[in-house]
C-alpha positions, 0 to 999 in steps of 0.5 A: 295064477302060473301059466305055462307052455308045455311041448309034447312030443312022442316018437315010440309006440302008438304015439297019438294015444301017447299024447292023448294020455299025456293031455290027460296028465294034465286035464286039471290045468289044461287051458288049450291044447294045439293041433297034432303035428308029425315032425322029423326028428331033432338030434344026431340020432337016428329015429322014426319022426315025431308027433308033437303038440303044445299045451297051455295049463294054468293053476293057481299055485304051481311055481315053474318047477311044480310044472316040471315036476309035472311033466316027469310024472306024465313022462314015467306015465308014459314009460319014459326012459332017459337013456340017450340024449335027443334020442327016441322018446314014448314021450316027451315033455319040455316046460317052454315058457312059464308066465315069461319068467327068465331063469338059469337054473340048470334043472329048468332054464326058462324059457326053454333054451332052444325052443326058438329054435324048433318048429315043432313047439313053435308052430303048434303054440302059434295055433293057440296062441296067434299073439304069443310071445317067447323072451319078449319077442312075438313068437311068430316073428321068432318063426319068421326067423326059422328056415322055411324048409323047417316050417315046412317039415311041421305037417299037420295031423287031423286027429285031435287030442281033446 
């Protein structure tokens, strides 16, 4: 069984039915799906803020880069162009975490190289999974270790994605 920790996030367009069509891409393996989070943007480019989420998926066969291969087809979906790093997005997918595996592979380095570094995929993976772990370390001391004005950014949404 491969488990995985995906970040969703959309910046473009009508961002909540982006993310809803998003979880839809991934129904088959979906095992949670976090609340909707509206965060500043990450990058040196200019943007609208972003609405993000996380989802854990499972399945019995998919290896890490089956999961990524995964997230591209639900990004072309969604119309994805990459044109400008950290630029705006109708929809991005990162592989966080699969299965706590470690790897330097420059198409898919796991865990995600900075994922302890964003809020936006750490707040929203703690309200699925409270007892969490990213690279060995529980991901709400990870969080701790953030500055307090980033966890505040992560405001909540009420709109739901399931």
């Amino acid at each position: 069984m491969s488990r995985a920790v995906l970040s969703i996030g959309s910046n473009v367009g009508d961002r909540l039915a982006t993310l809803r069509g998003a979880v839809e891409s991934f129904r088959p393996w979906v095992v949670a799906v976090s609340p909707v989070y509206e965060t500043p943007p990450w990058g040196p480019v200019p943007q609208d803020p972003y609405l993000n989420a996380v989802l854990v998926v499972a399945d019995d066969v998919a290896e890490p880069r089956e999961w990524l291969s995964r997230a591209h087809v639900a990004e072309q979906a969604a119309g994805r162009t990459r044109e400008v790093r950290w630029g705006p997005r109708t929809l991005d997918v990162d592989v966080v975490d699969v299965d706590g595996v470690r790897s330097d592979d420059p198409d898919l380095t796991l865990p995600h190289p900075r994922a302890a570094e964003r809020a936006f995929v750490l707040v929203p993976w703690l309200a699925v999974e409270p007892d969490a772990t990213l690279a060995g370390r529980p991901v709400r001391d990870v969080v701790d270790d953030l500055p307090p004005s980033e966890i505040a950014d992560v405001r909540r949404w009420d709109d739901e994605l399931t």
